[in-house]
N, CA, C and O of each residue as an XYZ file, in Angstrom:
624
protein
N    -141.440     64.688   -233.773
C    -141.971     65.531   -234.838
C    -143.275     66.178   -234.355
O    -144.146     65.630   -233.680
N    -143.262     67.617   -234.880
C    -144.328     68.013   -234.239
C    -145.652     68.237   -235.399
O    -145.745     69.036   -236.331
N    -146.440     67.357   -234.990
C    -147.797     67.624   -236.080
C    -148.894     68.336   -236.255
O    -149.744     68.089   -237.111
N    -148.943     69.576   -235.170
C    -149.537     70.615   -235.313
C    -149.875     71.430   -236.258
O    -150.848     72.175   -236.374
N    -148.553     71.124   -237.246
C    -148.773     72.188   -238.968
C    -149.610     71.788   -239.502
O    -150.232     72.415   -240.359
N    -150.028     69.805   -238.880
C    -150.995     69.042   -240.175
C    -152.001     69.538   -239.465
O    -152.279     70.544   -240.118
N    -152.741     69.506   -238.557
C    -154.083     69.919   -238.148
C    -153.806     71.618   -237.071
O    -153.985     71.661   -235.854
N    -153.448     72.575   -237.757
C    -153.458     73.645   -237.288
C    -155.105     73.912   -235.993
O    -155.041     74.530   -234.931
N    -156.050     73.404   -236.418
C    -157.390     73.446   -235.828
C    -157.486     72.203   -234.966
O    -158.444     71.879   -234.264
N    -156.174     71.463   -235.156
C    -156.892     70.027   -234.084
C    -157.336     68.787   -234.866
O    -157.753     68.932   -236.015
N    -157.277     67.720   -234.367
C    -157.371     66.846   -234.959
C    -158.809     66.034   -234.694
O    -159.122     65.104   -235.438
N    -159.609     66.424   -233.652
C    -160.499     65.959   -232.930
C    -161.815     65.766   -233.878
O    -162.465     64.726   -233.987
N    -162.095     67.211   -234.646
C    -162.855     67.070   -236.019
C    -162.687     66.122   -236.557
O    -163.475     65.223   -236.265
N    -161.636     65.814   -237.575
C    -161.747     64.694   -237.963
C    -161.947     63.447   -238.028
O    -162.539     62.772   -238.871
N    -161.103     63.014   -236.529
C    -161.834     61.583   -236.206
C    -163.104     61.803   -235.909
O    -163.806     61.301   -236.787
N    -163.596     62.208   -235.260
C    -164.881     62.691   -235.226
C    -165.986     62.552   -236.665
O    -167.090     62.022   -236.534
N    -165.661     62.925   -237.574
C    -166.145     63.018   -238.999
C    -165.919     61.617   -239.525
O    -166.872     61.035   -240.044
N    -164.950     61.132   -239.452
C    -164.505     59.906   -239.923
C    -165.693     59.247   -239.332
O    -166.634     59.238   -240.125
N    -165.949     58.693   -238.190
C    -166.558     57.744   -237.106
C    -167.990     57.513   -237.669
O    -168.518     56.429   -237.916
N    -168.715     59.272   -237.881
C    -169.928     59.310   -238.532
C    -169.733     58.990   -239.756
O    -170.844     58.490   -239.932
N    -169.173     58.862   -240.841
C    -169.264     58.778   -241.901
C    -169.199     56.947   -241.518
O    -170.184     56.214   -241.608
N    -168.094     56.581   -241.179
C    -168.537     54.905   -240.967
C    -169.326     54.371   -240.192
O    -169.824     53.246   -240.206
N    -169.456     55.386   -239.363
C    -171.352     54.611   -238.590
C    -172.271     54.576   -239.539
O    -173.111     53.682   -239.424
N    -172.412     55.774   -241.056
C    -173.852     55.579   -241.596
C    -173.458     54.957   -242.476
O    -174.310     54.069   -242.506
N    -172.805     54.746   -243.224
C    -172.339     53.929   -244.420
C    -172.534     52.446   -243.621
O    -173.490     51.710   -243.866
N    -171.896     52.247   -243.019
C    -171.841     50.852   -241.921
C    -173.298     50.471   -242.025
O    -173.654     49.531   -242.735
N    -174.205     51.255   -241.264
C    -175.406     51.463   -240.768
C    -176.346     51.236   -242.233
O    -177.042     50.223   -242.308
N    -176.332     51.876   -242.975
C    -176.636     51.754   -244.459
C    -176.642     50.330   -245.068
O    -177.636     49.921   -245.669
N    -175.319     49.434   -244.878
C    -175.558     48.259   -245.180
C    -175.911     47.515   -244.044
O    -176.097     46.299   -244.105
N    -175.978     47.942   -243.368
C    -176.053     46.343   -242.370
C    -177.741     46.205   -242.829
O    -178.226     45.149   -243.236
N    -178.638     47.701   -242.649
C    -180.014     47.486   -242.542
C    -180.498     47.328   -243.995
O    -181.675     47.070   -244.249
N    -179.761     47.454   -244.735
C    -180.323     47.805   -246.469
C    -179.361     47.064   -247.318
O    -179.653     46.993   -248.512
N    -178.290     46.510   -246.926
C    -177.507     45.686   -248.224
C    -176.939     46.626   -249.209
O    -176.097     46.156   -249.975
N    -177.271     47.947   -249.331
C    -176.866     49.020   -249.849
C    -175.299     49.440   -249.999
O    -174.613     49.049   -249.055
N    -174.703     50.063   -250.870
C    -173.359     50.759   -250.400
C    -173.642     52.264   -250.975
O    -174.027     52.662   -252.075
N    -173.283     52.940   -249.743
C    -173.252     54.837   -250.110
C    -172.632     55.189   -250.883
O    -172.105     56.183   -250.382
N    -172.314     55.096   -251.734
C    -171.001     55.742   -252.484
C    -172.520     56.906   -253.323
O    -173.686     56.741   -253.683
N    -171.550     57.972   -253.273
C    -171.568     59.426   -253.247
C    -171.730     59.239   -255.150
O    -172.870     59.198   -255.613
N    -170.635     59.152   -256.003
C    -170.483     58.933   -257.389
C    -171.695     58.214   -258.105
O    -171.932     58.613   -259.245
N    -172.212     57.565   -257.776
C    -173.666     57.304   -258.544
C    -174.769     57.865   -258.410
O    -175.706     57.581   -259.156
N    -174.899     59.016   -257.169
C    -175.820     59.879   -257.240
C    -176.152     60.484   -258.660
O    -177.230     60.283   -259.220
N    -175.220     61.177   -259.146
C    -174.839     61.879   -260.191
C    -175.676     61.023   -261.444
O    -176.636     61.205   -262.193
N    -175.084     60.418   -261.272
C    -175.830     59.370   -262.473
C    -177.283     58.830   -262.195
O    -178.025     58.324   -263.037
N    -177.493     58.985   -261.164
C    -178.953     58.303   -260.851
C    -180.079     59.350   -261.250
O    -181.132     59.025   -261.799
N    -179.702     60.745   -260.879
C    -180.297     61.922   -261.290
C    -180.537     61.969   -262.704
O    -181.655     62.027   -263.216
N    -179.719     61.950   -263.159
C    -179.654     62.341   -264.798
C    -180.857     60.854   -265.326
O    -181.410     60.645   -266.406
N    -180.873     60.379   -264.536
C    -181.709     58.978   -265.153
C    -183.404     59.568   -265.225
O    -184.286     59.174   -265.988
N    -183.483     60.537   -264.254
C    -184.611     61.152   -264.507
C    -184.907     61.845   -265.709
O    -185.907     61.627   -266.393
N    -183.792     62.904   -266.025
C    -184.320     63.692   -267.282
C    -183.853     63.314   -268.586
O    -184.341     63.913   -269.544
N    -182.633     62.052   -268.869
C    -182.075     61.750   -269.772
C    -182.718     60.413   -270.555
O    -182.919     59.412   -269.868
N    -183.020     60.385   -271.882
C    -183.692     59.242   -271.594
C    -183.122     57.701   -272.213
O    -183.540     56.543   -272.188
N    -181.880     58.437   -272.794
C    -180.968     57.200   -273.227
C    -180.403     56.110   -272.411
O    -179.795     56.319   -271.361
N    -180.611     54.963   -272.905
C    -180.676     53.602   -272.747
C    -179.758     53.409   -271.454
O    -180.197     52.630   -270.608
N    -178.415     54.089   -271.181
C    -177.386     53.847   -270.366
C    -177.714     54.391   -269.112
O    -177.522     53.612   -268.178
N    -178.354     56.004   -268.683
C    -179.326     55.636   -267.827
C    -180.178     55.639   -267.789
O    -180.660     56.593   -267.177
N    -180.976     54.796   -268.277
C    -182.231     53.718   -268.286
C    -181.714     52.660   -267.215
O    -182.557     51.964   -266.649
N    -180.756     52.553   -267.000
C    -180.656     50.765   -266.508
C    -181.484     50.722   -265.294
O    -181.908     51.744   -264.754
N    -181.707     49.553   -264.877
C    -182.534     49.272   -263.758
C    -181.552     49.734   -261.955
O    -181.836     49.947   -260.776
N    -180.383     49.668   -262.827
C    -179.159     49.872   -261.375
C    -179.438     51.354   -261.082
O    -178.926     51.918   -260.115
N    -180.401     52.071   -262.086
C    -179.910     53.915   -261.630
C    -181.858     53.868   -261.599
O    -182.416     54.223   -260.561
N    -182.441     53.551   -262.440
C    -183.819     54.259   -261.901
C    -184.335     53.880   -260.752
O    -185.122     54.584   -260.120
N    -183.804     52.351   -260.255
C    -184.237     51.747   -258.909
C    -183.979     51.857   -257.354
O    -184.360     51.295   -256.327
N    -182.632     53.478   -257.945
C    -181.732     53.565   -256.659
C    -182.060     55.259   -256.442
O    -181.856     55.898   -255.410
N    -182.634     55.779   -257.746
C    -182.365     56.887   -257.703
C    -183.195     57.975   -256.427
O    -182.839     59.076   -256.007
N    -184.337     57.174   -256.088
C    -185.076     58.154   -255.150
C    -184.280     57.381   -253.567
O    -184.694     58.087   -252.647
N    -183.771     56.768   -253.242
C    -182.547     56.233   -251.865
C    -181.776     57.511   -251.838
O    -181.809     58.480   -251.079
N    -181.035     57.204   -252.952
C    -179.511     57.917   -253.764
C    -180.030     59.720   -253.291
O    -179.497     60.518   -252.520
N    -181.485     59.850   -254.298
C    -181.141     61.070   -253.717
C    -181.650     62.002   -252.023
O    -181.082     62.949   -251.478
N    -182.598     61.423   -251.702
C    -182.332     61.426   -250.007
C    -181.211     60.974   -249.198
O    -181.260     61.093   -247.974
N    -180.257     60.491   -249.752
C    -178.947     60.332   -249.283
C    -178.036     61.182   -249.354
O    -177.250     61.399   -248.431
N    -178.023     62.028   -250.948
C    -177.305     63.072   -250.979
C    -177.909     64.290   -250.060
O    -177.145     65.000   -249.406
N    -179.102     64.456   -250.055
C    -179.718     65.720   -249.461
C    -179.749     65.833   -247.495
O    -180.028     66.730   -246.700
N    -179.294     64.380   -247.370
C    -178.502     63.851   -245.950
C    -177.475     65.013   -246.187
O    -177.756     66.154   -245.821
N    -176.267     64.714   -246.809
C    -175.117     65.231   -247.352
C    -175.704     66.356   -246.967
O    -175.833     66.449   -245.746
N    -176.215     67.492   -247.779
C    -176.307     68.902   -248.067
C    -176.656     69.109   -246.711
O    -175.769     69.582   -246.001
N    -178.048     68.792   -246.055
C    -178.214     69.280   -245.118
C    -177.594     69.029   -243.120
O    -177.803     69.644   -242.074
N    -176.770     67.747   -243.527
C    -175.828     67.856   -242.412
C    -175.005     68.735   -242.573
O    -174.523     69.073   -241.492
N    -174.419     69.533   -243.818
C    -173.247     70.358   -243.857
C    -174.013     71.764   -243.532
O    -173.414     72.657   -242.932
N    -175.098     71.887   -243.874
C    -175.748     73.055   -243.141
C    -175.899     72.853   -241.582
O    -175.230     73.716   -241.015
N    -176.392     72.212   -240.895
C    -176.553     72.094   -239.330
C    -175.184     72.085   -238.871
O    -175.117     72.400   -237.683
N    -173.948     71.804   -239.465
C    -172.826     71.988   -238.939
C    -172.212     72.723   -239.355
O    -171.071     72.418   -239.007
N    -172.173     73.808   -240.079
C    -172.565     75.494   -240.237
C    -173.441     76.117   -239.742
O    -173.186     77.309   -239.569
N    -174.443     75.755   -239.425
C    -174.780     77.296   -238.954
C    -174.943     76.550   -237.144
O    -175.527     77.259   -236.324
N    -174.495     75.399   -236.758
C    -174.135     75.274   -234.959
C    -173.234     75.232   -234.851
O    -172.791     75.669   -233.789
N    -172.296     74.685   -235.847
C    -170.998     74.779   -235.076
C    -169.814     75.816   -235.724
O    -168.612     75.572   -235.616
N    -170.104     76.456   -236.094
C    -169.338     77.649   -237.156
C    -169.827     78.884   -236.191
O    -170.648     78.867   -235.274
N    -168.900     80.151   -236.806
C    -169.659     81.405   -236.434
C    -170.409     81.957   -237.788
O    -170.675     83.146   -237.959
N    -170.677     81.017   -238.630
C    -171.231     81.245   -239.793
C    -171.045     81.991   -241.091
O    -171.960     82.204   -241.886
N    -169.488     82.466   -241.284
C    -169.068     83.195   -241.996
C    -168.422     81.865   -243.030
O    -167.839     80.839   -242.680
N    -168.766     82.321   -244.321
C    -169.149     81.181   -245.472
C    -167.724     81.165   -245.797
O    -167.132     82.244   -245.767
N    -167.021     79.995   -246.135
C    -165.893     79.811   -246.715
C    -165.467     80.455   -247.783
O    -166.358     81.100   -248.337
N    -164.254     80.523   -248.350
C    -164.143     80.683   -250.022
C    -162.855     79.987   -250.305
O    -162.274     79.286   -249.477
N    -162.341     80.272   -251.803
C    -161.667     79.808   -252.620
C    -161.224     80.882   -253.580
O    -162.018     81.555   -254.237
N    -159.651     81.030   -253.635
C    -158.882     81.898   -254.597
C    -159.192     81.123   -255.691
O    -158.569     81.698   -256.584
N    -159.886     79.966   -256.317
C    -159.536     78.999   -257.509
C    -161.157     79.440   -258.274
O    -162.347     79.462   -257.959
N    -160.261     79.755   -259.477
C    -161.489     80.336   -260.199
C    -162.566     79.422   -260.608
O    -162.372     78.207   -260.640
N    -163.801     80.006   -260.952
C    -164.749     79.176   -261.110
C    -164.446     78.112   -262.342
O    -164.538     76.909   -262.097
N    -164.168     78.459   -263.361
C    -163.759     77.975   -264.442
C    -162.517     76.699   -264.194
O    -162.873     75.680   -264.787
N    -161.483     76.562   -263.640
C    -160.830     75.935   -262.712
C    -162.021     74.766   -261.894
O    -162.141     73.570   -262.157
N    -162.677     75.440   -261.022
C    -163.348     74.173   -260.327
C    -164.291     73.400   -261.456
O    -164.620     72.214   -261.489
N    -164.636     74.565   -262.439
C    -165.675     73.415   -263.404
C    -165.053     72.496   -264.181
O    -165.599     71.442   -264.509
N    -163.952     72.808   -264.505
C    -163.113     71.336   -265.428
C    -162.648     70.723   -264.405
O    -162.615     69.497   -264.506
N    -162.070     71.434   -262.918
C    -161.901     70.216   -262.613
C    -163.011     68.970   -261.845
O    -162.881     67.749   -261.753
N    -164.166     69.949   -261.347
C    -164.854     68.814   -261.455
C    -165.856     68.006   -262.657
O    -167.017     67.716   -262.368
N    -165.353     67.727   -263.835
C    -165.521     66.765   -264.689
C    -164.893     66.034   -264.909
O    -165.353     65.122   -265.596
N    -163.434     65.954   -264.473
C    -162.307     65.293   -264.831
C    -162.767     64.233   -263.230
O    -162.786     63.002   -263.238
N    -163.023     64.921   -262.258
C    -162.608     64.236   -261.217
C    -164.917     63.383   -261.378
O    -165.396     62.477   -260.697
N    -165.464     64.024   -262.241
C    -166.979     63.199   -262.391
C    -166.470     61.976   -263.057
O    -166.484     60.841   -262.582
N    -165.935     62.412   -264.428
C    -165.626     61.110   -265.154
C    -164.885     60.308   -264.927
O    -164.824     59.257   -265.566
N    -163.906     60.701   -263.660
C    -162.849     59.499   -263.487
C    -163.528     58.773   -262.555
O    -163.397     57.549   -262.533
N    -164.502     59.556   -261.485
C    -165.001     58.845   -260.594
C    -165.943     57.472   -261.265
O    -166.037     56.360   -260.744
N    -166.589     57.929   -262.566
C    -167.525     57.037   -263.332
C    -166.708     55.507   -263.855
O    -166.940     54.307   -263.715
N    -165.713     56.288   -264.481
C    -165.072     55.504   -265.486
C    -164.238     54.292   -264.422
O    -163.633     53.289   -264.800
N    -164.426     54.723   -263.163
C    -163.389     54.047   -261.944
C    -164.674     53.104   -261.164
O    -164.430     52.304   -260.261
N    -166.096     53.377   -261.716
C    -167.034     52.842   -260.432
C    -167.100     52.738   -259.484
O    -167.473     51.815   -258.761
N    -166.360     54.696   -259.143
C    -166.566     54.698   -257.511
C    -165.451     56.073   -257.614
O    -164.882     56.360   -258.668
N    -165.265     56.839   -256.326
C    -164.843     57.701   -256.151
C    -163.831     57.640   -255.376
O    -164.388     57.208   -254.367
N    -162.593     57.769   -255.059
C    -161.386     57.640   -253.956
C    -162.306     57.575   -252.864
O    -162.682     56.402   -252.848
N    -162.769     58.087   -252.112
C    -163.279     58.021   -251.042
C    -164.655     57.115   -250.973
O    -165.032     56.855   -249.831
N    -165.356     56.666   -251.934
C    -166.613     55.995   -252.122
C    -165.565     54.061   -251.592
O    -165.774     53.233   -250.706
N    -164.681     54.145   -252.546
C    -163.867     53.053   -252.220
C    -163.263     52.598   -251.402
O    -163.057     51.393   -251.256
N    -162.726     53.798   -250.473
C    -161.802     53.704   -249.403
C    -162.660     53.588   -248.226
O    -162.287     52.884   -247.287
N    -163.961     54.318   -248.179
C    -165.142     53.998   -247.020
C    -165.868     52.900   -247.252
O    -165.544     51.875   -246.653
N    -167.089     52.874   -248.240
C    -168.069     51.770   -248.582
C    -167.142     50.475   -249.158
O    -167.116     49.349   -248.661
N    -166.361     50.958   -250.386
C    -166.000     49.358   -250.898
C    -164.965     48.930   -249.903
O    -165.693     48.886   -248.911
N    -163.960     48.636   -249.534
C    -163.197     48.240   -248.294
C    -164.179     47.839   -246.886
O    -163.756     47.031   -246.058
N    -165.350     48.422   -246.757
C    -166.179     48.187   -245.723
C    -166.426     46.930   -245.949
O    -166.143     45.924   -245.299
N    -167.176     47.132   -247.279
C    -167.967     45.703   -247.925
C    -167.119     44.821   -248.361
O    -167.654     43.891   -248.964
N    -165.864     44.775   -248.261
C    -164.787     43.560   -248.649
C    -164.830     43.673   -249.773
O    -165.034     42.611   -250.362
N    -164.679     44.893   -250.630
C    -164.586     44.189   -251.667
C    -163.227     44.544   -252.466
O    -162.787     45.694   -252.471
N    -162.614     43.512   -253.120
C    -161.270     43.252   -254.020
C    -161.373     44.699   -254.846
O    -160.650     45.608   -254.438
N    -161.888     44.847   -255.523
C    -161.429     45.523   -256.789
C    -161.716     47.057   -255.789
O    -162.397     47.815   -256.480
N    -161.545     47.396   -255.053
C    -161.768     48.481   -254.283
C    -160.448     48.490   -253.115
O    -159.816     49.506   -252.823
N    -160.225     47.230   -252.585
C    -158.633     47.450   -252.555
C    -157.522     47.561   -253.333
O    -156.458     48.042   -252.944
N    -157.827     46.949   -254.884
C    -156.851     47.436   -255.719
C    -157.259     48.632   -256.365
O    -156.463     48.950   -257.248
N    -158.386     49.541   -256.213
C    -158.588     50.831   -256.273
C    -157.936     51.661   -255.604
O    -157.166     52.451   -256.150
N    -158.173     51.618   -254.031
C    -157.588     52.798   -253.033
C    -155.892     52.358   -253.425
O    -155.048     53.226   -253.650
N    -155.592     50.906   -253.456
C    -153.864     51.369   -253.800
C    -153.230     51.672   -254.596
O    -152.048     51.969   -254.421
N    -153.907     51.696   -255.891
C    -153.694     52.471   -256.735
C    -153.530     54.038   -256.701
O    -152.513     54.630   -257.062
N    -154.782     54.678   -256.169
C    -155.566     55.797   -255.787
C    -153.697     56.204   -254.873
O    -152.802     56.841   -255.428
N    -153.625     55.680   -253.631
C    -152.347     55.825   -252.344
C    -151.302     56.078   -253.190
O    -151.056     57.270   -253.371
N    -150.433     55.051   -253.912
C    -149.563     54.919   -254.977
C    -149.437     56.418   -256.043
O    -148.506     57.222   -256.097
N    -150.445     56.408   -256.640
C    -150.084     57.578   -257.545
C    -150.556     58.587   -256.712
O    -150.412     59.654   -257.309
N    -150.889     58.700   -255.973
C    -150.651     60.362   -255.286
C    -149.447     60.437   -254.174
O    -148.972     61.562   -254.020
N    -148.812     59.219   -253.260
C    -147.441     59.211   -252.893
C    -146.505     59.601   -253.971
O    -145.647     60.470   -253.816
N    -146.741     58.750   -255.381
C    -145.716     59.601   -256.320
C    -145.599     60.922   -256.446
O    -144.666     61.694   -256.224
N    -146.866     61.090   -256.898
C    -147.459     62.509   -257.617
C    -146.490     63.714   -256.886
O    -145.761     64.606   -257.320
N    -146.997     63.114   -255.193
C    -146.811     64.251   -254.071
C    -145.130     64.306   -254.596
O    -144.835     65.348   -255.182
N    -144.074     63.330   -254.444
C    -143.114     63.409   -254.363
C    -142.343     64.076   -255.311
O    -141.292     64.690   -255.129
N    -143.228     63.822   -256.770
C    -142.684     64.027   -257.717
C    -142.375     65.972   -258.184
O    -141.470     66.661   -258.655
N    -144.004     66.168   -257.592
C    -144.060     67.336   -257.673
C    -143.068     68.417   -256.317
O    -142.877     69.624   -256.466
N    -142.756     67.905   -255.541
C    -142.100     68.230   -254.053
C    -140.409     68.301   -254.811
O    -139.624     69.121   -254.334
N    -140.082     67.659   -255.649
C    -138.929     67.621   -256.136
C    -138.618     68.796   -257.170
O    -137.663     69.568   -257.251
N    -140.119     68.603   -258.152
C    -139.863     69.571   -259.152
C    -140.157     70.998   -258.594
O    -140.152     71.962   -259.360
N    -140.375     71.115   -257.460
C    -140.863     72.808   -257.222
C    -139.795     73.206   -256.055
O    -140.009     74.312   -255.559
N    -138.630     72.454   -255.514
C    -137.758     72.868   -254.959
C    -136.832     73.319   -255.749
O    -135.805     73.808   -255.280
């Protein structure tokens, strides 16, 4: 089988991306006891300007200045690898704005309501051993093997 259709650009990026993402997450706990997950940023922020009790907790005002030099890691590695390793012409998306804004609330609140994000789970919690993060990602595997199939059936 030839797998060129899956990585038209190569596959080398990715492992590549993968490796760093588990060197700093890795790296993150070994020196700090910490786990990266991406999904509580969100919430740690709002702990600043919101002032109701839920974030109040000590888990979001105590993390929130880590949390957000962690995200701004995020932002600004995706810039240094745009503008060195790109020819710098900015991506886009046919999917309307309105489209990405519901869907990212659906995919904020599930990440909340889940304590953790598909990928927060599948990198940090699985790193850190933890149970309810392997029965997360197989859950997470499971209904999108369906999903994929289901929908692959109905659109032939």
């Amino acid at each position: 089988m030839d797998f060129s259709s899956f990585f038209p650009l190569g596959w080398q990026h990715y492992l590549g991306g993968g490796l760093l993402i588990g060197a700093g997450t890795a790296l993150l706990f070994v020196f700090t006891g910490r786990v990266g997950g991406m999904s509580s940023v969100f919430t740690t922020t709002w702990s600043y300007v919101v002032r109701r009790p839920y974030f109040q907790q000590s888990r979001f005002t105590e993390s929130r200045g880590w949390r957000l030099v962690y995200a701004a890691g995020l932002i600004v590695g995706a810039l240094i690898w745009w503008l060195g390793f790109t020819d710098g012409t900015p991506l886009g998306t046919e999917v309307p704005a309105w489209q990405l804004l519901v869907g990212g609330f659906f995919v904020g609140y599930g990440a909340r309501l889940g304590n953790g994000c598909t990928s927060g789970h599948g990198i940090c919690g699985l790193g850190s051993l933890q149970w309810p993060s392997l029965l997360a990602v197989l859950t997470f595997m499971t209904t999108a093997f369906l999903t994929a199939n289901l929908v692959a059936r109905w659109q032939a």
